[in-house]
N, C-alpha and C positions, 0 to 999 in steps of 0.2 A: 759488216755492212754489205759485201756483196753477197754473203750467203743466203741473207732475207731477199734480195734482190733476187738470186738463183732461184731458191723455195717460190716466192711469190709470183715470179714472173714467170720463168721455162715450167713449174711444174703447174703452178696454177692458171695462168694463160694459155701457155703452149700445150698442157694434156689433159689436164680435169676438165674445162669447161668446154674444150670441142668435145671430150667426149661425152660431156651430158649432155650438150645440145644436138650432137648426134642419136644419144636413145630418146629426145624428144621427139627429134622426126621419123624416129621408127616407131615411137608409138603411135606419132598424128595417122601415120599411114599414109603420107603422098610428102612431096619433097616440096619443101617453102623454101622460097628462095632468100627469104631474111633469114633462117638459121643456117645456111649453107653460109650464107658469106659471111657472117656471125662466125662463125666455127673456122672459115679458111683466114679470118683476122686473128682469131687467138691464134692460133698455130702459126702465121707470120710474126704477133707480137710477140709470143715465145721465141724464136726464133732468132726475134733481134734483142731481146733481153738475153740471150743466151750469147751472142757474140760480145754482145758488152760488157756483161761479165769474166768472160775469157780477156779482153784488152784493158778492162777494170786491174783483174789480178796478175795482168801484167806489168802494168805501169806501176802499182801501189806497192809491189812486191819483187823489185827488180834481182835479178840473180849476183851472185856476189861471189865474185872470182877472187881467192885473195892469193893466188899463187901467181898470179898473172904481175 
């Protein structure tokens, strides 16, 4: 479960789509300001998909001391 969460979210939010949206505004040729904030939203939602995941596979996956 978290790993489609990981793929879908940190790589598909947080790096494919700013950086397509990023070669869209190099090819428009002048900076729109709806793809810039477009592009710094994916890169935050990945972001916070990526810490969720890290407290996901923490909690689901607790470590197991048995010498303890």
């Amino acid at each position: 479960m978290v790993a489609g969460v990981a793929i879908g979210g940190v790589v598909g939010a947080g790096i494919v789509a700013p950086l397509a949206l990023h070669g869209v505004r190099r090819r428009l040729g002048r900076v729109r300001s709806a793809t810039m904030l477009a592009s710094a939203c994916g890169v935050l939602a990945g972001g916070l998909v990526l810490r969720w995941c890290v407290v996901a596979a923490a909690v689901t996956a607790p470590l197991v001391l048995s010498f303890v």
